[in-house]
C-alpha positions in Angstrom: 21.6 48.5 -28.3 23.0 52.0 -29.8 23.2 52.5 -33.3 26.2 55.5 -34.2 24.9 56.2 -37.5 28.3 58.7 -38.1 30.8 55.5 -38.0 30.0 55.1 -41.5 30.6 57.4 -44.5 27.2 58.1 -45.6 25.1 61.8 -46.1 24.4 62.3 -42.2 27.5 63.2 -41.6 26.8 66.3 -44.2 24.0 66.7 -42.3 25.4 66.7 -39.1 28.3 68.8 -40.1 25.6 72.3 -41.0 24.0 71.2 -37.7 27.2 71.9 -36.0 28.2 74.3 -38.4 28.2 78.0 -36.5 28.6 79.8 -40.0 24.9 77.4 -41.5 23.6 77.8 -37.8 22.0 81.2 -38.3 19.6 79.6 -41.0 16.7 78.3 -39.1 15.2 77.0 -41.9 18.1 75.0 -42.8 18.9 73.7 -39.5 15.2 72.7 -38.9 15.1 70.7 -42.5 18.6 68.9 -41.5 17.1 68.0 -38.4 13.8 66.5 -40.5 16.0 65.1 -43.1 17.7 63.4 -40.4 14.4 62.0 -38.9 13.6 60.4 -42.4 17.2 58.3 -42.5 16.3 57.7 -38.6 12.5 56.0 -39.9 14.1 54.4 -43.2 16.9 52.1 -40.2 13.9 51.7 -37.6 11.4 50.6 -40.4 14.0 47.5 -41.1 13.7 46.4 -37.7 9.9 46.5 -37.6 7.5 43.4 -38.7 6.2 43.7 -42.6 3.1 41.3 -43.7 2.7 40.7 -47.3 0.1 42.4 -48.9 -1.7 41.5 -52.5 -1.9 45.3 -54.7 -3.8 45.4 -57.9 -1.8 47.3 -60.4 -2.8 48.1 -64.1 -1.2 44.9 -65.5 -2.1 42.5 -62.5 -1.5 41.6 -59.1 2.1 42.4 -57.6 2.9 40.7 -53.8 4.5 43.4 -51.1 5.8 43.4 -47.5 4.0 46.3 -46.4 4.4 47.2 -42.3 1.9 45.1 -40.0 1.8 48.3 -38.0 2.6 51.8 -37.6 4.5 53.2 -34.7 3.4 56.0 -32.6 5.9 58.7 -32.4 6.7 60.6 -29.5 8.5 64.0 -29.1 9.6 66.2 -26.4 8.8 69.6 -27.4 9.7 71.7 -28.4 13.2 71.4 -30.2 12.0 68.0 -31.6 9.2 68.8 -33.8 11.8 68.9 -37.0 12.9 65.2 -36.1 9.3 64.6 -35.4 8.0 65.7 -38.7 10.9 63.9 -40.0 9.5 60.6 -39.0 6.4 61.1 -39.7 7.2 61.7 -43.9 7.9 58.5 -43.7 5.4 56.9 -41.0 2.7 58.7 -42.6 0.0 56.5 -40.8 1.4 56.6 -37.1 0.0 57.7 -34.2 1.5 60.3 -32.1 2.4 61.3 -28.7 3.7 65.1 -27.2 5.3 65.5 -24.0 6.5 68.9 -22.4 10.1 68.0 -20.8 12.1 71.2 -20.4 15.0 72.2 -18.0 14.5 74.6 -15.7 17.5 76.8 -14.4 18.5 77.9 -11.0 20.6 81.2 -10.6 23.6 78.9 -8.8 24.0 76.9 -12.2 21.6 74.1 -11.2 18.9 73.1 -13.2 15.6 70.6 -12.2 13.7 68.9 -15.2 10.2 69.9 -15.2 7.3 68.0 -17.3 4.2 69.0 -17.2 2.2 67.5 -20.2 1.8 63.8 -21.4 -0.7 63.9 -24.4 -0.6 59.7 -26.0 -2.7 56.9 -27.0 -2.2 54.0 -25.6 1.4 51.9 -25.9 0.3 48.4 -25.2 1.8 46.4 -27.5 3.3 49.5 -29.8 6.4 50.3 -31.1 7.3 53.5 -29.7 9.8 56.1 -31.1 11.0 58.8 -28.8 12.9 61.8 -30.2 14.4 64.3 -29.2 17.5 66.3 -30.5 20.2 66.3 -27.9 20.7 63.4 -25.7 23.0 65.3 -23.0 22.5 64.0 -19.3 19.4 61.8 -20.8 17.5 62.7 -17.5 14.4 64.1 -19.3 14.6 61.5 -21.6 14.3 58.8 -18.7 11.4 60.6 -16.7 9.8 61.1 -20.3 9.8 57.2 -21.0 8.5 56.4 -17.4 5.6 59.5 -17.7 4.6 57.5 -20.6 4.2 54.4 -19.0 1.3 55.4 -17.4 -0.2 54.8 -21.2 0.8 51.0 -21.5 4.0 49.2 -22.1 5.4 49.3 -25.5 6.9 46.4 -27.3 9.8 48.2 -28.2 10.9 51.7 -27.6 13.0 53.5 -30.3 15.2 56.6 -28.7 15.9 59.0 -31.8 18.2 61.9 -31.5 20.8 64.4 -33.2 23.6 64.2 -30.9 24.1 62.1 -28.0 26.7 62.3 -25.1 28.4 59.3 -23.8 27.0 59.6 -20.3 23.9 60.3 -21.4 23.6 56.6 -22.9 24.9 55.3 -20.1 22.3 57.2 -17.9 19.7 55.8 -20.4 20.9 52.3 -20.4 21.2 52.2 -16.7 17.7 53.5 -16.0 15.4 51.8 -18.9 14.4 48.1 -19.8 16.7 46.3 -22.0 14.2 46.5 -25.4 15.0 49.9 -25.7 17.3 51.2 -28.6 19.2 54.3 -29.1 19.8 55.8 -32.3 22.3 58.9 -33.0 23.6 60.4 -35.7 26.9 61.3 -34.1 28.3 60.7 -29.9 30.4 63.3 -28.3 32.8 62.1 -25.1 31.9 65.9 -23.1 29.6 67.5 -21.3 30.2 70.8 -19.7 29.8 72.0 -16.5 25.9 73.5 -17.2 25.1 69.9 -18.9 25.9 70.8 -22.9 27.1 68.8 -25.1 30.7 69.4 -26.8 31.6 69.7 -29.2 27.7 69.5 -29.7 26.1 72.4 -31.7 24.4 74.7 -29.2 20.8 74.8 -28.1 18.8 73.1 -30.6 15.4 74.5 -30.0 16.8 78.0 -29.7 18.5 77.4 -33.2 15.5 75.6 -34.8 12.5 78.2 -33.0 14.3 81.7 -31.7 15.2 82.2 -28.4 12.7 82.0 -25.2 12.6 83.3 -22.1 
């Protein structure tokens, strides 16, 4: 299932719209607390698919009855461009676990690039909800070799796939390549990829925009 959070009128697209924005861009602090802001909506929709128990609270004037959450996720993020997202989240999931996975793309001088991952850090999945997040969703190879790298840590019930933007052929790559109780959330979907794998009309690199440039 893919939720497209932009086909309805609500605040993400303001959000969305300074993400893109190249005249807001140059305000790191600002893009990073869109991207958070955005990972707090993202929790609020996953937390209504999630199982709630009801739970007695003592308040000053007696005893009120409340669906609180049976469990708490464990969030996983591909670093580094999705620590805003991640911190996002985890405002609201205050209790979950966590998981850190280095997934990065590495560049060839013809134009190429291979997806390198070199460091699964999670507790174990069995039985968990897991939410993945991550930014850009642009070919969605390094978000398929980072959902079968965490496999090695147990199967999840369900895994959540959180980004900013998504490309059409991404999904598709995702759908095609991971179980079926896997669902994707975006805030907006572009139709393009360029020719280097970028997403247009996208917003650019979004760890470079969030963190500075690297090397």
């Amino acid at each position: 299932m893919v939720h497209n959070l932009s086909l309805n009128n609500s605040i993400v697209n303001q959000f969305v719209a300074e993400l893109r924005d190249v005249n807001i861009q140059g305000d790191r602090m600002r893009f990073r607390k869109n991207l958070e802001r955005l990972g707090e909506i993202f929790a609020y929709e996953i937390s209504k698919t999630m199982t709630f128990v009801e739970q007695e609270v003592t308040t000053p004037l007696g005893i009120a009855n409340v669906p609180v959450l049976r469990d708490q996720p464990i969030i996983g993020t591909i670093l580094r461009a999705g620590l805003p997202l991640h911190y996002g989240l985890l405002n609201y999931f205050d209790w979950a676990d966590n998981a850190f996975i280095s997934a990065y793309r590495k560049h060839h001088k013809d134009g190429t690039f291979d997806i390198k991952l070199e460091y699964v850090g999670s507790p174990s999945l069995t039985d968990r909800v897991l939410i993945l997040c991550d930014p850009m969703l642009a070919t969605g190879s390094s978000m398929v070799m980072t959902y079968k790298a965490l496999m090695d840590h147990g199967i999840p019930s369900h895994t959540h796939i959180v980004c900013a933007l998504a490309s059409t052929l991404g999904i598709e790559h995702v759908k095609r390549n991971l179980p079926e109780n896997v669902t994707i959330w975006a805030s907006a979907i572009d139709e393009e990829l360029t020719a280097q794998s970028y997403i247009v009309p996208g917003l650019g690199d979004a760890g470079d925009l969030a963190f500075g440039t690297k090397m």
